[in-house]
C-alpha positions as CSV (number, residue, x, y, z in Angstrom):
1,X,0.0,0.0,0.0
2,X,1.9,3.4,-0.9
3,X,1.9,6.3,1.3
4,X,-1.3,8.1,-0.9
5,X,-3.3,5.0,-0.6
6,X,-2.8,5.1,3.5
7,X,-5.8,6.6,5.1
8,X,-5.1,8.6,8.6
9,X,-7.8,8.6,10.7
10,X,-8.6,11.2,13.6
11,X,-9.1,9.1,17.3
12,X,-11.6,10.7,19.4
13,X,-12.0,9.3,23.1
14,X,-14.9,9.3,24.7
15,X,-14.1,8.2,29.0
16,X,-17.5,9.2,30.3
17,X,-18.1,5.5,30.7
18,X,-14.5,4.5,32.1
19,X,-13.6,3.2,35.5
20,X,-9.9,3.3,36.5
21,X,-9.4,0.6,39.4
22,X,-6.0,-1.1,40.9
23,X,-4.7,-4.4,40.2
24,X,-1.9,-6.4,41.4
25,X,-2.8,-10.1,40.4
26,X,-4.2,-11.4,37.1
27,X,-5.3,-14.2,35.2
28,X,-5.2,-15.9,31.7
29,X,-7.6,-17.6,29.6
30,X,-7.5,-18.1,25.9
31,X,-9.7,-19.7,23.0
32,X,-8.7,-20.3,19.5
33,X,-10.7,-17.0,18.7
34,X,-10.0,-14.6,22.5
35,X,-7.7,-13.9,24.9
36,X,-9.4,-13.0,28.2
37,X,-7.5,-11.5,30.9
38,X,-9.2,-11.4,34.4
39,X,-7.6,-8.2,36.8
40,X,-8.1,-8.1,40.5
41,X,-6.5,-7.5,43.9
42,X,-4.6,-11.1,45.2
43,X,-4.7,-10.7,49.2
44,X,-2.9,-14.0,51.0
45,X,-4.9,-15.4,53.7
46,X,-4.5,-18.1,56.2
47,X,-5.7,-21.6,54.9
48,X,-7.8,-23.9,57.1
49,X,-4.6,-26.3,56.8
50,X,-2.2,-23.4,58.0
51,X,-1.4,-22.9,55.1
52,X,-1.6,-19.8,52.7
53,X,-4.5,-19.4,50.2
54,X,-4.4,-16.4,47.7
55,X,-7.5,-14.9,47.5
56,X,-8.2,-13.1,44.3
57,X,-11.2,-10.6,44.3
58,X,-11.4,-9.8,40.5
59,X,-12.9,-6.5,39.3
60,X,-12.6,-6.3,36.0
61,X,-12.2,-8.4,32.9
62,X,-10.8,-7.2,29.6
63,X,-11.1,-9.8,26.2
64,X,-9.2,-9.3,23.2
65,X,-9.1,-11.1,19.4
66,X,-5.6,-12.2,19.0
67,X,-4.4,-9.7,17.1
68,X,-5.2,-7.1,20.0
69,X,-3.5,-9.6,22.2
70,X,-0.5,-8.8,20.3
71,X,-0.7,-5.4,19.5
72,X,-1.0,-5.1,23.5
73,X,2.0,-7.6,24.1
74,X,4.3,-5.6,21.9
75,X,3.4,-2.1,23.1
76,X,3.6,-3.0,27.3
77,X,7.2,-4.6,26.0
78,X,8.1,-1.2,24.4
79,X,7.2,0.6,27.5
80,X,8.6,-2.0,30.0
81,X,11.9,-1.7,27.7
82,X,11.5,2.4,28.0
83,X,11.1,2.2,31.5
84,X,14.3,0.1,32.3
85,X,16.4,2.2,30.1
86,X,15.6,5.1,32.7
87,X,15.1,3.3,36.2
88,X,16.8,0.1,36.0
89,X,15.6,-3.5,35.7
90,X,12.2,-3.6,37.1
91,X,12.6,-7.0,39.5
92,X,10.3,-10.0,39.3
93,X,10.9,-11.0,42.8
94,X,8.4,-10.2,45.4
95,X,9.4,-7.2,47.1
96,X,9.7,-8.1,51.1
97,X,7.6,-6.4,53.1
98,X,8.5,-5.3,56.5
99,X,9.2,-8.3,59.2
100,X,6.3,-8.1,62.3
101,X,8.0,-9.3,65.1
């Protein structure tokens, strides 16, 4: 397709329906058409084994054709990469918090 044949189009946003929320566990499921991802809050509580059981309260769920899947992978990898570059390696550890004692 040559540059005259490209078509820009003007984006207009319209947020009067949009909820912002916090997240800091998610989930995955995927079909052979979607890619669902399921956002919440994970909040470790005591099992009845004494063990502990991650409770994840989900709030909101977001579904995407495959290419959108993509599209979102690539871009969060750009600005993951962008961020690095200025703050240093982002760590994939779980961050201690402070000991109770």
């Amino acid at each position: 397709m040559s540059d005259q044949q490209q078509q820009q189009v003007q984006l207009s946003i319209n947020d009067t329906r949009m909820r912002s929320g916090y997240a800091n566990s998610f989930l995955t499921t995927t079909t052979n058409d979607e890619v669902v991802l399921d956002f919440g809050l994970g909040m470790p509580r005591p099992g009845q084994d004494g063990r502990t059981v991650m409770l994840m309260d989900i709030s909101n769920r977001v579904v995407l054709n495959w290419r959108g899947a993509k599209s979102l992978a690539i871009r969060l990898s750009q600005l993951i990469r962008q961020f690095e570059e200025t703050n240093g390696e982002i760590p994939m550890a779980p961050q201690q918090g402070p000991k109770q004692g």
